[in-house]
C-alpha positions in Angstrom: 55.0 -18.5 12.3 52.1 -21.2 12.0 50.4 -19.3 14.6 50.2 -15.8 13.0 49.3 -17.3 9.5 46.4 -19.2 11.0 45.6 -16.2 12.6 45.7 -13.9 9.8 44.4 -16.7 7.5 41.2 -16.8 9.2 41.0 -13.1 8.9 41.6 -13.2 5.5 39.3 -16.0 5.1 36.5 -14.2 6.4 37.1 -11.3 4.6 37.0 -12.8 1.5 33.6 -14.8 2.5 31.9 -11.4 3.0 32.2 -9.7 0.2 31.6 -12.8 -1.7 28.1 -13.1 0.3 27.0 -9.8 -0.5 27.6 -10.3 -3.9 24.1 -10.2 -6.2 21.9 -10.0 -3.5 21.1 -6.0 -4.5 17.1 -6.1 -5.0 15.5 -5.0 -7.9 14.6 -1.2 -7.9 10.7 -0.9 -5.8 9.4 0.9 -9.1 10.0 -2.8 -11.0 8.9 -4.7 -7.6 5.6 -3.1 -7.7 4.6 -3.3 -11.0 1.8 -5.7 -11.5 -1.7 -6.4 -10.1 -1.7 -6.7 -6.5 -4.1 -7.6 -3.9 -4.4 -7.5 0.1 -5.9 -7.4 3.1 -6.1 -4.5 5.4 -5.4 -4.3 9.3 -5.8 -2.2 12.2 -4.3 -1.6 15.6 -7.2 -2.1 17.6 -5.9 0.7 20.5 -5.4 3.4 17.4 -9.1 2.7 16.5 -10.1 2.9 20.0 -8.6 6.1 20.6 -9.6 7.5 17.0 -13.5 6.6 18.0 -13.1 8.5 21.2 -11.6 11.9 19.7 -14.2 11.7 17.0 -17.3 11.4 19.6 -17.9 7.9 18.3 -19.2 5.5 21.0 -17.2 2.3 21.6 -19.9 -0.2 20.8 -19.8 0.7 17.3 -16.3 -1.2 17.7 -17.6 -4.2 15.7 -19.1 -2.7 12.9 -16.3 -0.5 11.9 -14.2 -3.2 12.0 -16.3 -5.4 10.0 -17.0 -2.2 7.3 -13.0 -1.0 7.7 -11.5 -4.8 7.6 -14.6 -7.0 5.4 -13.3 -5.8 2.0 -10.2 -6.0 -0.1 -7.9 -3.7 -1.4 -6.9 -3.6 -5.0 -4.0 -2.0 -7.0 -2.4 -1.9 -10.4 0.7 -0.2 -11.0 2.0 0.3 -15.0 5.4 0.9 -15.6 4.5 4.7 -16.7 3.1 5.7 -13.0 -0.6 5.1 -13.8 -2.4 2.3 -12.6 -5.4 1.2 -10.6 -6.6 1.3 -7.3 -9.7 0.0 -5.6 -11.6 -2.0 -2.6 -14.4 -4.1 -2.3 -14.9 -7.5 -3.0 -14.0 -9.6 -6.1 -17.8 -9.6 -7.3 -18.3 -5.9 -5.9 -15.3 -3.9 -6.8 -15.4 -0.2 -7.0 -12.0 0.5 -9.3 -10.7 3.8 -9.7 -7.8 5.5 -11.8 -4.8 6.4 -10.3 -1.3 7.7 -10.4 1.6 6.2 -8.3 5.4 7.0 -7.8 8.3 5.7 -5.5 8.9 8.5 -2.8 11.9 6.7 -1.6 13.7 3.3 -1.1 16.4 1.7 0.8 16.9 -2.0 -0.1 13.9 -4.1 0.6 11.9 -0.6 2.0 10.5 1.4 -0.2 7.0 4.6 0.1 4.5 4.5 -2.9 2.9 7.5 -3.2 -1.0 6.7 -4.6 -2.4 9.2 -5.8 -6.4 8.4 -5.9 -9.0 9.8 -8.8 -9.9 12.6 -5.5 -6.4 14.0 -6.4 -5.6 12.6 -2.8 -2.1 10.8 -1.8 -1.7 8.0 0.0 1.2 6.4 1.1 2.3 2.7 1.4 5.3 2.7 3.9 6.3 -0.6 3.6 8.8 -3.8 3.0 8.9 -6.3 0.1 8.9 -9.6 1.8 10.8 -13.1 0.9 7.6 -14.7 -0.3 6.9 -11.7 -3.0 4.6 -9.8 -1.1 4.5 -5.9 -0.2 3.4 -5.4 3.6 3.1 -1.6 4.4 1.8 1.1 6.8 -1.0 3.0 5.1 -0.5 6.5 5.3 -3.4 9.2 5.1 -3.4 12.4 2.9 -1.6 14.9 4.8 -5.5 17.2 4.8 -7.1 13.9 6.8 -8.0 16.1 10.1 -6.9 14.2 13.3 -4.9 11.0 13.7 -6.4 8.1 12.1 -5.5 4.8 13.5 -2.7 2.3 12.5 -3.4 0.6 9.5 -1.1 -1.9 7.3 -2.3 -3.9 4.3 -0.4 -6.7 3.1 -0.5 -6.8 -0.7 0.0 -10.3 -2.6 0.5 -10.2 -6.5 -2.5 -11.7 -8.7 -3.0 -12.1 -12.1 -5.8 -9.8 -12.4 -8.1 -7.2 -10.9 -12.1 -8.0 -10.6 -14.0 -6.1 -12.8 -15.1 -2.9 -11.5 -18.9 -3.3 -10.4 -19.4 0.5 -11.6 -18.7 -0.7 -15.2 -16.3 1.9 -15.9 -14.5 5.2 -15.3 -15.9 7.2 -12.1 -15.6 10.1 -14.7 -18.7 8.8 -16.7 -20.7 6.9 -14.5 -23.7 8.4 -12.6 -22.3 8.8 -9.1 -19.4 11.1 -9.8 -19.1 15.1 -11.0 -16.2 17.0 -11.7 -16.0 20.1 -9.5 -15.0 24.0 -10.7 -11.8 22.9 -9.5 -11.5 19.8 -12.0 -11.9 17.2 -9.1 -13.7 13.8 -9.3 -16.3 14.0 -6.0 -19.2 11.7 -5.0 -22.5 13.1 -6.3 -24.7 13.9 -3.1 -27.9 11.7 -3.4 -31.5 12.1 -1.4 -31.2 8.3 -0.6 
C-alpha cells in the first residue's frame, strides 16, 4: 500500500506543481509591450550581404563602407497606444524622424510581428521576441515590392525615455526635401546636388 501511494503521491505531487508554475506567468499582450519609445542597434548577416552585393553588381570591396553606412546609425521608434507613432534612424544629434503607423500582425507568447508602416506608405515588419531584460530583438522584414532578397537583418530595440529631436525640425510633409505625389505619397524631392 505504501508503495502505490508514494507512487501515486509523487504523481500527484507533480501534477499539482505544474499547474501551479504556470500560473501568472501569461505576458502582457505585444500591442502593450511595445508601446513606448524605443531604441536599437541594427545587424547584419555578413554572408546575406555578401551574396546581396553580388546579385546587385556591387563589388566586394565596398564591403566596409556599407557596413559602416548600413550598421553606423541608430534606429528609432515610438509606438502610441492608438497605432501611430514614430519611426526613424540616424544618430541622437542627427536624427531624421518620420511619422508612422504600426499594428501587431500576430503573437504567440513572448513572439510577436509589428507591422511599421513608414511615411512612404511602406510596411516593414519586426519579427521578433521580447526578451527577459525588456528588450525587443527582431528580424527586419522588407516591404514585400523590395525587388530581390535583401540580406539578414535584426535590430535589437531597448526602451528609452525619449526620441532625439528630429534634425529636419519637423514633419517630412512640410519640410523642403519631401513632395506629395499624384498618388498622395510622401517621396524624396530629386535635388541637382
Amino acid at each position: 500500500m505504501m508503495k502505490v501511494f508514494k507512487r501515486y503521491g509523487m504523481v500527484l505531487a507533480l501534477v499539482l506543481m505544474s499547474s501551479l508554475v504556470g500560473c501568472g506567468s501569461k505576458p502582457k499582450p505585444a500591442a502593450e509591450r511595445i508601446l513606448g519609445n524605443w531604441e536599437g542597434k541594427m545587424e547584419i548577416e555578413e554572408e546575406s550581404l555578401k551574396k546581396f552585393m553580388k546579385d546587385n553588381g556591387i563589388p566586394e570591396e565596398k564591403l566596409p563602407d556599407i557596413k559602416e553606412t548600413m550598421l553606423g546609425g541608430k534606429f528609432y521608434f515610438a509606438f502610441e497606444k492608438d497605432g501611430a507613432g514614430k519611426a526613424g534612424e540616424g544618430e541622437d544629434d542627427h536624427a531624421h524622424i518620420h511619422a508612422m503607423k504600426w499594428k501587431v500582425d500576430s503573437e504567440d507568447g513572448n513572439k510577436a510581428v509589428i507591422a511599421i508602416t513608414d511615411h512612404h506608405d511602406e510596411t516593414v515588419k519586426l519579427d521578433g521576441t521580447f526578451q527577459e531584460d525588456g528588450s525587443f530583438v527582431a528580424k527586419i522584414i522588407p516591404p514585400e515590392n523590395e525587388k530581390g532578397e535583401m540580406p539578414s537583418m535584426t535590430v535589437t530595440l531597448k526602451k528609452v525615455d525619449k526620441l532625439p529631436a528630429d534634425a529636419h525640425g519637423g514633419d517630412d510633409d512640410d519640410d523642403d526635401h519631401h513632395e506629395k505625389t499624384s498618388a498622395g505619397k510622401t517621396v524624396e524631392k530629386e535635388t541637382n546636388e
